[in-house]
C-alpha positions in Angstrom: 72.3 -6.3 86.4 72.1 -5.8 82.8 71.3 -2.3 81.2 68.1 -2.2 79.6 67.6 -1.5 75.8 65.9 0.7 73.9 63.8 -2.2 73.1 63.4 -4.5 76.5 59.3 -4.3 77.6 58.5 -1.6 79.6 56.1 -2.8 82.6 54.1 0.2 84.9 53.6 -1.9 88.1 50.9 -0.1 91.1 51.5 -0.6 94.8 55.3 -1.6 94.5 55.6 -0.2 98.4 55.2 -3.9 99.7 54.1 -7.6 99.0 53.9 -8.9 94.8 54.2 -5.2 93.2 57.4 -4.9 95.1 58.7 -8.6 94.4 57.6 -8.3 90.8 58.8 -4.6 90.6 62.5 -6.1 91.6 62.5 -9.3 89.1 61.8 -7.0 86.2 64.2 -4.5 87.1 66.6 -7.8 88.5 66.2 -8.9 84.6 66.8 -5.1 83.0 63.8 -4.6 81.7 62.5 -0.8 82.2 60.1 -0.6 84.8 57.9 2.4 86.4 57.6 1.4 90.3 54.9 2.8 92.2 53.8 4.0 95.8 51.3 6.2 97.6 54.9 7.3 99.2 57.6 6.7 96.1 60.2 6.8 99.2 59.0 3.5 99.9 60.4 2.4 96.5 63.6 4.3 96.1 65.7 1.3 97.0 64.2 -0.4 93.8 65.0 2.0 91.1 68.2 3.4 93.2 70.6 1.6 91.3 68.4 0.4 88.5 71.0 2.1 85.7 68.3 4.7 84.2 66.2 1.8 83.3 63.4 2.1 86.8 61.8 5.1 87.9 59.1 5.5 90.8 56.0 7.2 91.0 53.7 8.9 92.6 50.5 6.8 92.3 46.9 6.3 94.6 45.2 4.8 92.4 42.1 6.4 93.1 43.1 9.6 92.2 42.6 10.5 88.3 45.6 13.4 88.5 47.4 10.7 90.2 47.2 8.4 87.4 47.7 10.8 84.2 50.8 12.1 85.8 51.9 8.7 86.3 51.4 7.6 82.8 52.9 10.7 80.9 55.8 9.6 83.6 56.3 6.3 81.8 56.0 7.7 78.3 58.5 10.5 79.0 61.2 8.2 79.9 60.7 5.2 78.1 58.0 6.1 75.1 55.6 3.2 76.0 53.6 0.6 78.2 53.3 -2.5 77.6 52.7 -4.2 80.6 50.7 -3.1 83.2 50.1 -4.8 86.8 47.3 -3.9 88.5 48.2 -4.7 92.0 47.6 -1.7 94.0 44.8 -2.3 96.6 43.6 -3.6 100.3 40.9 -5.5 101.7 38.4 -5.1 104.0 37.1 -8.4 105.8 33.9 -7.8 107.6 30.3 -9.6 107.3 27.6 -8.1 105.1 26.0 -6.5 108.2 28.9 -5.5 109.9 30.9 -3.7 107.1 30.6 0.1 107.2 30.4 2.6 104.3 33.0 4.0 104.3 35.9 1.8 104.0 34.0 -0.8 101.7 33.4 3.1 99.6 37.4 2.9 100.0 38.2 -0.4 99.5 36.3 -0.7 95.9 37.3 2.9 95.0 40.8 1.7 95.4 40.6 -2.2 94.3 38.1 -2.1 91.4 37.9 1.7 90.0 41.5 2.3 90.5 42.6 -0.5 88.4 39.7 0.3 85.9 40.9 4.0 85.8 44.7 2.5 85.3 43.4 0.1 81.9 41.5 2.8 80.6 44.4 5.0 81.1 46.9 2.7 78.8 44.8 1.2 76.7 44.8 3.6 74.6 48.9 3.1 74.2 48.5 0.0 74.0 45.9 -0.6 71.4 48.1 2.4 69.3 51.4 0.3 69.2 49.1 -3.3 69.0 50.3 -4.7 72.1 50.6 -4.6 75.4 49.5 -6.8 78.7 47.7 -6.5 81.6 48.0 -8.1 84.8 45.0 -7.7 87.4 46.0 -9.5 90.5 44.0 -10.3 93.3 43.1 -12.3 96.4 42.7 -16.2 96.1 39.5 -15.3 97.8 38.0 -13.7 95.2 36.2 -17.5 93.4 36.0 -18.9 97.1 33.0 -19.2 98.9 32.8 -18.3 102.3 30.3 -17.0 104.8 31.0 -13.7 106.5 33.2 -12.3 103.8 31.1 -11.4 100.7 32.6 -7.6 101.2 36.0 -8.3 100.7 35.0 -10.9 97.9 32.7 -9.0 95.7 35.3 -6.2 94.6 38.3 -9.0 93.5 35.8 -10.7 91.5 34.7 -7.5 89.6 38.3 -6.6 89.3 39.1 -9.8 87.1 36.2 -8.6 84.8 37.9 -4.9 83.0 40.6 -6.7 82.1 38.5 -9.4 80.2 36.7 -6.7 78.4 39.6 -5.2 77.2 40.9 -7.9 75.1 41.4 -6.5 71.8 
């Protein structure tokens, strides 16, 4: 593993715990590059930044909660001084018909998969547009552009997620 310098990109990845955040968490810390790993549980993540030489740290981070989120960012600028990558990958679904779903977790589902990775752009944009640059990464389900009946739930909140990162395009 190489140590990272003072000028390798530093990349704030949400929902390392499992799945793409946690591959993606590994390949940038895997290449030295500074990285802020996060988790509802940042136990879940220790492994990844356990041996990352200074250049990883974990966080803290539900991505529906606003405290959650400012903490997480003054995190990443207290030990590395910037963002300029973030992946938006925290989230769930919720598969259910139209007249089936319940309030509540759909309520969840697009507080966590659409507002959540809203609140996180809005959060480092400003960084980002300050040092003029920065990327971000909004993944979500293949589903999202497929049609299918029964699933418009699930659906409807990864195709709105695709749209603030569009809009922030400087």
């Amino acid at each position: 593993m190489s140590t990272a310098s003072n000028d390798a990109p530093v990349w704030l990845i949400t929902g390392c715990s499992t799945g793409f955040g946690r591959e993606i968490a590994a390949a940038v810390i895997a290449r030295g590059w500074r990285a802020v790993v996060t988790a509802r549980d940042p136990a879940s993540v220790s492994d990844l930044v356990e041996h990352a030489e200074g250049h990883a740290i974990a966080s803290r981070l539900d991505v529906s909660d606003a405290a959650d989120i400012a903490a997480t960012v003054k995190a990443a600028y207290d030990a590395f001084g910037r963002i300029d990558v973030l992946v938006n990958n925290a989230g769930f679904g919720y598969l259910s018909a139209v007249e089936e779903g319940e309030d509540e977790p759909i309520r969840t589902m697009f507080e966590a998969n659409f507002f959540g990775a809203a609140a996180m752009i809005r959060a480092v944009l400003p960084g980002m547009r300050a040092q003029r640059s920065g990327h971000v990464v909004n993944i979500t389900s293949v589903g999202g552009p497929r049609r299918q009946s029964g699933q418009r739930v699930l659906r409807g909140d990864q195709v709105r997620t695709r749209r603030p990162g569009r809009s922030a395009r400087a």
